[in-house]
C-alpha positions in Angstrom: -109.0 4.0 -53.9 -109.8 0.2 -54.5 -108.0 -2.5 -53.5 -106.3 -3.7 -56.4 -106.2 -7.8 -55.2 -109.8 -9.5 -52.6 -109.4 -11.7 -49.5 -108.4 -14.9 -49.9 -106.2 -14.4 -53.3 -102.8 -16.3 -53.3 -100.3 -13.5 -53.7 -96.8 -12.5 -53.7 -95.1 -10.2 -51.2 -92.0 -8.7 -52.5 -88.6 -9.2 -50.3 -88.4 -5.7 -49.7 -91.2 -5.5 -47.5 -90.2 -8.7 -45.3 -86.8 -8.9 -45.4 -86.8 -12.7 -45.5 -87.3 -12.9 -49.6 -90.4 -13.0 -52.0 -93.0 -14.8 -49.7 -96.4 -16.7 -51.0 -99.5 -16.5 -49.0 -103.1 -15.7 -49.2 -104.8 -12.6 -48.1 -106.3 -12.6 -45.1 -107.9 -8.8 -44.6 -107.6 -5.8 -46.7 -107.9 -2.5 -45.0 -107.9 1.1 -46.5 -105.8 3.2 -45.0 -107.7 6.7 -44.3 -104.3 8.3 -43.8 -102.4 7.3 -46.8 -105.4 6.8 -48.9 -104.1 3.2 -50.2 -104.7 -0.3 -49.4 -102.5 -2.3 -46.7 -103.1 -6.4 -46.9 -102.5 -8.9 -43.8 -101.4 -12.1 -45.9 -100.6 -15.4 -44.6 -97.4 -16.4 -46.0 -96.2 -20.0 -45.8 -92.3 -19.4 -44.3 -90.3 -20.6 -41.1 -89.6 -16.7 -40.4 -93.1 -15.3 -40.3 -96.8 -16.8 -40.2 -98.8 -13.3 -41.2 -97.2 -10.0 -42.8 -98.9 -6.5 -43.0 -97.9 -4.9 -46.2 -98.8 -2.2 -48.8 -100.5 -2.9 -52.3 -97.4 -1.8 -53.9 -95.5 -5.2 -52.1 -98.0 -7.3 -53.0 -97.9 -9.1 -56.6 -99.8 -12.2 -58.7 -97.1 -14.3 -60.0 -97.4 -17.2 -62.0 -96.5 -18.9 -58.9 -99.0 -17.7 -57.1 -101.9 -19.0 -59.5 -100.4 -22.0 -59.6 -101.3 -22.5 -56.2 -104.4 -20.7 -56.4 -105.3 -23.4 -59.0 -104.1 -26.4 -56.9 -106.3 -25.3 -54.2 -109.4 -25.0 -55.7 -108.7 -28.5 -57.8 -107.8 -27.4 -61.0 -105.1 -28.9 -63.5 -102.3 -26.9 -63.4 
């Protein structure tokens, strides 16, 4: 199975997986999961609670928030 979002990608992580509420970050690995079969993403999310989550694909969303600041970074008008 492919990994649905690449390294570096600002993304979403769904409050269901952290507990803390939907978290922004970027992706900092992706790793396949032999086991399962699926993808599982180590994101750096920008919270007081956590610095780095570990979290299935099926957490992990783009937003409209997210390219926002996917487009801020790399110097683009938003």
């Amino acid at each position: 199975m492919e990994a649905k979002f690449k390294e570096f990608q600002f993304v979403e992580v769904d409050r269901t997986a952290t507990g803390y509420g939907d978290l922004v970050g970027w992706i900092k690995s992706v790793e396949l999961s032999v086991i399962l079969g699926q993808p599982y993403y180590h994101i750096r999310v920008y919270s007081g609670h956590a610095d780095t989550v570990y979290v299935a694909e099926k957490f992990v969303r783009e937003t409209e928030r997210s390219v926002k600041i996917e487009k801020l970074m790399n110097g683009q008008s938003v």
